[in-house]
VOPAGU-2260 file (C-alpha; in pm, 1 decimal, decimal comma):
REM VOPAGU-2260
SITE   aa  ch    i         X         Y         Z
SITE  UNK   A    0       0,0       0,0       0,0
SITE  UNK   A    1     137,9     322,6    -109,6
SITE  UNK   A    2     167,7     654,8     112,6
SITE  UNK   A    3     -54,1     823,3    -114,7
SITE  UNK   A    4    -341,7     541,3     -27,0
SITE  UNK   A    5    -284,7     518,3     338,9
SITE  UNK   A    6    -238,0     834,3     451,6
SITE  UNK   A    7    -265,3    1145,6     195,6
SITE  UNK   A    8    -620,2     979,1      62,0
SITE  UNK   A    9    -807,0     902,8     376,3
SITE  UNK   A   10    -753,9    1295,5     490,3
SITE  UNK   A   11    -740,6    1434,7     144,6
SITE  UNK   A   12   -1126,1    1350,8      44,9
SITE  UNK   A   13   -1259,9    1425,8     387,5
SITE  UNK   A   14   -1061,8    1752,0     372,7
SITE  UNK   A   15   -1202,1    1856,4      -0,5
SITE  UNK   A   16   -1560,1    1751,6      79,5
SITE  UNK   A   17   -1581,4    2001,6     405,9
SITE  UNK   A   18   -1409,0    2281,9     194,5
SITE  UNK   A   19   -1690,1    2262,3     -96,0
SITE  UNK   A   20   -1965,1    2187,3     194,2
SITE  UNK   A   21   -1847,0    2499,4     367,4
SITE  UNK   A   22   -1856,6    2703,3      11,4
SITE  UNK   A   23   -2182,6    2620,4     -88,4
SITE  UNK   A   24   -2305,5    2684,2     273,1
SITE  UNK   A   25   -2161,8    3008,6     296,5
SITE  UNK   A   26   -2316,9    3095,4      -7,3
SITE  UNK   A   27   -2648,7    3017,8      65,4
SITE  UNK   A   28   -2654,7    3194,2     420,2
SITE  UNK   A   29   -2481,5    3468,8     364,7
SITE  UNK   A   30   -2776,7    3733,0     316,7
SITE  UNK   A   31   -2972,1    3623,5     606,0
SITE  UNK   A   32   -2985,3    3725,0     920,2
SITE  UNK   A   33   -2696,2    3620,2    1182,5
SITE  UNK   A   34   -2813,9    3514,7    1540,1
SITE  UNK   A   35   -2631,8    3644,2    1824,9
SITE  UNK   A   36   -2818,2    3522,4    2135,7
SITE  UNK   A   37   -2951,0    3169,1    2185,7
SITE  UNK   A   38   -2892,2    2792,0    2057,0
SITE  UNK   A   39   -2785,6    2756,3    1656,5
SITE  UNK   A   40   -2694,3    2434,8    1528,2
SITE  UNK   A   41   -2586,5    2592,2    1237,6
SITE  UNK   A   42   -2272,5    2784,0    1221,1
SITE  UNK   A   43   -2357,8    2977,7     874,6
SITE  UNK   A   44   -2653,8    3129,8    1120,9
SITE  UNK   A   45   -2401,4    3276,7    1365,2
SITE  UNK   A   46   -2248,4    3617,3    1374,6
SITE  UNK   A   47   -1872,8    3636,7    1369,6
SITE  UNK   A   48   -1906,7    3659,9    1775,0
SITE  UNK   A   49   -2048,9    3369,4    1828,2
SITE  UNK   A   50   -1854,8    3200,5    1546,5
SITE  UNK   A   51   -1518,8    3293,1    1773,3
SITE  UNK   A   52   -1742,0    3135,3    2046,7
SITE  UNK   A   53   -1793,6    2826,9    1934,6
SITE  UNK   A   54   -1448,4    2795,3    1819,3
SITE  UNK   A   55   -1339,0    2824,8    2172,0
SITE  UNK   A   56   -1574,6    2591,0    2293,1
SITE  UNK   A   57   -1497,6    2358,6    2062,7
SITE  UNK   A   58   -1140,9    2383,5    2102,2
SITE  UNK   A   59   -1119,4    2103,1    2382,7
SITE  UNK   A   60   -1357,6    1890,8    2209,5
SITE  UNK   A   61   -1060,6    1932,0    1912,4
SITE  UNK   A   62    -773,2    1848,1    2172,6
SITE  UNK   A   63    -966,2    1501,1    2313,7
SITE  UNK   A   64   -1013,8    1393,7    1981,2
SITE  UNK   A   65    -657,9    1430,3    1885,0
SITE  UNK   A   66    -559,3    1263,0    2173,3
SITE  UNK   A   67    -811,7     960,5    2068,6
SITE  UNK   A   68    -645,6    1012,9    1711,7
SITE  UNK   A   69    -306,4     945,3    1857,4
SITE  UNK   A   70    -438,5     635,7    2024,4
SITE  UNK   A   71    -635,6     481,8    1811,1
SITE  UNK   A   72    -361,5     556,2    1489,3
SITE  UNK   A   73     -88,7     380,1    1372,4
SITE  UNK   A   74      90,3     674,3    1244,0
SITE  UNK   A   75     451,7     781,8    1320,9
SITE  UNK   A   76     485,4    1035,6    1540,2
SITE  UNK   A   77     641,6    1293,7    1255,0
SITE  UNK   A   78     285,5    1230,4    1060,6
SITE  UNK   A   79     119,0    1285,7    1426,5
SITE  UNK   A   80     267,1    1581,0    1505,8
SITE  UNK   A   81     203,8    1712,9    1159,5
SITE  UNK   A   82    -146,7    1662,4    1150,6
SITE  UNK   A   83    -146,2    1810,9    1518,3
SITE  UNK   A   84      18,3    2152,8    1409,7
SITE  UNK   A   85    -219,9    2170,6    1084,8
SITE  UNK   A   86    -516,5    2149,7    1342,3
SITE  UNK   A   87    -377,0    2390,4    1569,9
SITE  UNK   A   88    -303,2    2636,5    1294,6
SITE  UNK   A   89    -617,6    2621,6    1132,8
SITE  UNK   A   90    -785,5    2674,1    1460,4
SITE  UNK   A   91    -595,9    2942,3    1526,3
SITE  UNK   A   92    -674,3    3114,8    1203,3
SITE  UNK   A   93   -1028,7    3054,3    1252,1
SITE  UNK   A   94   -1024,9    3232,9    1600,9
SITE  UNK   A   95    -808,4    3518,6    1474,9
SITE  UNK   A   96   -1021,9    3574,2    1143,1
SITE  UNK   A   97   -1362,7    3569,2    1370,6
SITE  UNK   A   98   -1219,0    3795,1    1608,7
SITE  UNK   A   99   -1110,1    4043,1    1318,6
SITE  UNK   A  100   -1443,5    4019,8    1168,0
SITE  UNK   A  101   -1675,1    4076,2    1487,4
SITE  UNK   A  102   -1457,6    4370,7    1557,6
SITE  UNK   A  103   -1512,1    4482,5    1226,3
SITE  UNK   A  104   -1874,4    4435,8    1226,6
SITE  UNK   A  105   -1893,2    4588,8    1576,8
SITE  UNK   A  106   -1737,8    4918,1    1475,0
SITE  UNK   A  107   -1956,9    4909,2    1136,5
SITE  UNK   A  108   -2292,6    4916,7    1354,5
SITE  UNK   A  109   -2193,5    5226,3    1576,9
């Protein structure tokens, strides 16, 4: 079995399906109106507050599943810690680009 099959594959097609998902949903939600109080399952619903929110939230959800990941995996630890600093980056970027844009949005409504 090739690298390509066993380990670029299985993250590469999950990977490419959220990235159009997340496109198409964006598209579709992004003239209505953004909750900001309350329970929203979906996260195209949110503002950019409670976006950062539920990034934060969801942040040790992210860490115990990693932790599972590293368990449950036969990886070596160079793929591990890899994947690890991809997750952490792109969780970082998501918390950084939601703060940016609530702040934006804030000073845009006074």
């Amino acid at each position: 079995m090739s690298l390509f099959q066993s380990m670029v594959l299985p993250i590469a097609v999950p990977f490419v399906a959220c990235v159009i998902f997340a496109f198409i949903f964006s598209k579709i939600y992004k003239a209505t109106d953004k909750l900001d109080k309350g329970f929203e399952v979906n996260y195209f619903k949110l503002t950019h507050r409670r976006k950062m929110v539920r990034t934060l939230t969801s942040a040790p959800i992210i860490l115990i599943a990693l932790i599972i990941i590293h368990y449950y995996s036969n990886w070596s630890l160079a793929v591990y810690v890899t994947f690890i600093l991809f997750v952490l980056l792109a969780l970082c970027i998501q918390l950084v680009y939601n703060y940016k844009m609530w702040k934006k949005d804030e000073g845009s409504k006074v």
